[in-house]
C-alpha positions, 0 to 999 in steps of 0.5 A: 723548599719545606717538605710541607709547603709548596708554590703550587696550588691546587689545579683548578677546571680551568688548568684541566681546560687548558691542558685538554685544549677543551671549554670549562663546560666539557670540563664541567660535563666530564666531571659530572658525568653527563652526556654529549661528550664525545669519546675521545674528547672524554679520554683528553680531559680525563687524561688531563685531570689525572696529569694535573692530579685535579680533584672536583670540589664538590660543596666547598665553593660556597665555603670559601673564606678570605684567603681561599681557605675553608675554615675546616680540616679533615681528621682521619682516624682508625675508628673514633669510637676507641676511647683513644681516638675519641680523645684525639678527636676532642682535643682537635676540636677544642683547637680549632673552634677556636680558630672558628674551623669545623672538623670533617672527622671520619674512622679508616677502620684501618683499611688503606682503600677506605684512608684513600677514599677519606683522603680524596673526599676531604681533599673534594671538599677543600679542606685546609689540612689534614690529620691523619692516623695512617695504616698500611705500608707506604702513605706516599700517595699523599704525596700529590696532596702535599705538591697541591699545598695541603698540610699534613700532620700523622698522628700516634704512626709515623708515615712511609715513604713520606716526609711530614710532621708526625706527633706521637708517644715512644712506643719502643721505649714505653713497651720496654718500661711494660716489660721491664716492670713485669721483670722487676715483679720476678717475671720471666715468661712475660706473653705479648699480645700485639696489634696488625703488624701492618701498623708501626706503632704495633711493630715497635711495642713489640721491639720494646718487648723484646729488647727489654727481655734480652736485655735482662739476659731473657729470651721469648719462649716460642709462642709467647709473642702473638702479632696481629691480635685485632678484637678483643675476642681474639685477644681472650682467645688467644691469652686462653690458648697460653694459659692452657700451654704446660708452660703459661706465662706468669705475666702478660703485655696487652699492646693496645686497650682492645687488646687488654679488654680481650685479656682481662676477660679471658683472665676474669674468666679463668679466675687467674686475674689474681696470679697473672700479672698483666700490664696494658698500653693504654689506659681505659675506663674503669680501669681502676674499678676492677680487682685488681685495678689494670695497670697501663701505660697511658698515653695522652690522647688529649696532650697528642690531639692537641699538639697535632692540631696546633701542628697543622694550624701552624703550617695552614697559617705559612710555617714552612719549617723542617717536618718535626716529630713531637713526642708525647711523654706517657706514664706508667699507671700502676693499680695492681695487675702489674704488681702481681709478684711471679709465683715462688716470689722469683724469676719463674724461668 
């Protein structure tokens, strides 16, 4: 059987009844917390619900469809007023208006409680899928949503601990083409400026950093690759803290836009936008504005929106195929600030 679709259906009040040995209106009264339910008659259906895995559907009822389905999907992402996410946000939309479904789309702030209470509180409302940026290092509590059939799709981070289709870009392989044009510019004392190592995406721009220097036979001064870079403020703070170094890096890889707002800042600051190079993983806007323009690798929100939605829907509607990973290509942007040249026109070692 598909690791995406099950026989199962999702437990119902009346299974909790059943299992409990109870009527549907104690059932009724635990789950809404009302009184006159005896102690131990409280204890057998509470026990039968987290048996069952039932979760209260809480409005979904009066939505229902033909088919038993909602018509909406929920849409979990790290916080929706990144530029990035926000783009991912749209692009769902526009798939599923379409298919005349609403999206329930809310930020985790990548917190793994708030992802948990997202999940559940979509899962009330009988949603007929979910998309779910993931954080934290196991997802494997969506496991129960995935035996009570509710289709899943992870997007820009591949899940752990579960099998399920995930669309994303090459973050090894595009950190790598980062660092390798700061290289081919004479750099050699290339910084990293990093996102919550929490994250697999994080993790994997860095391996692409690095296995892109030691594959040109450099190595990472001590120092120079900083994890867990989380605001801009940081970001300025921590890119100053290297410019003060009696040995500054030439050239900079900011590995997430946040992160890049965080280091032209602190390089506008200093008046070094000129003479540092610096290269950003996503794009953001009014890149081009700036002298020199901010050179990015640029994923495609848009491209990783729409995919994943086309994703989900596909399995909504009885796809019951292997789990996939899609890659989305992303693009080198080059507008200045990663052409700036090592000084001396050489490697800088």
């Amino acid at each position: 059987m598909s690791p995406q679709t099950t026989a199962r259906r999702r437990p119902t009040m009346r299974d909790v009844a059943a299992l409990a040995g109870v009527g549907l209106k104690t059932v009724s009264r635990v789950v809404n917390d009302e009184p006159n339910v005896s102690g131990d008659t409280r204890e057998r259906v509470e026990r039968a619900i987290d048996a069952l895995g039932f979760a209260p559907n809480h409005g979904a009822g009066s939505l229902r469809r033909e088919g038993g389905r909602t018509q909406t999907i929920g849409l979990i992402l790290d916080a929706v007023d990144n530029p990035f996410s926000a783009a991912i946000n749209r692009a769902v939309e526009t798939v599923a208006t379409a298919r005349q479904t609403a999206v329930f789309a809310a930020s985790s702030d990548d917190d793994t409680e708030r992802e948990r209470a997202l999940v559940a509180a979509f899962n009330r409302r009988r949603v007929d899928g979910l998309i779910v940026t993931a954080y934290g290092p196991d997802q494997g509590y969506l496991q129960n949503e995935r035996d009570h059939g509710v289709p899943l799709v992870f997007i820009d981070r591949p899940p752990i601990g579960l099998l399920a289709d995930v669309v994303l870009t090459d973050n090894v392989a595009w950190a790598g083409v980062a660092t390798r044009h700061l290289i081919d510019h004479g750099h050699s004392r290339i910084a990293f400026l990093g996102d919550d190592l929490a994250i697999p995406t994080a993790r994997d721009r860095r391996l692409g950093h690095e296995r892109a220097l030691a594959a040109a036979g450099l190595e990472v001064p001590d120092g120079f690759s900083v994890g867990n870079v989380t605001s801009a403020e940081l970001a300025a703070a921590e890119l100053e803290r290297l410019l003060d170094r009696p040995d500054p890096p030439t050239a900079v890889v900011t590995a997430q836009n946040v992160i890049t707002i965080g280091g032209v800042r602190a390089l506008h600051g200093r008046g070094r936008q000129s003479d540092v190079a610096l290269i950003g993983f996503d794009d953001l806007p009014l890149a081009d504005l700036l002298t020199p323009g901010i050179t990015v690798i640029a994923q495609d929100p848009a491209e990783i929106g729409r995919a994943s939605a086309e994703r989900l829907f596909a399995r909504i509607e009885g796809d019951d195929g292997p789990a996939e990973t899609i890659i989305v290509p992303a693009r080198l942007i080059t507008r200045g600030s990663g052409e700036i040249p090592a000084p001396g026109g050489a490697q800088s070692r």
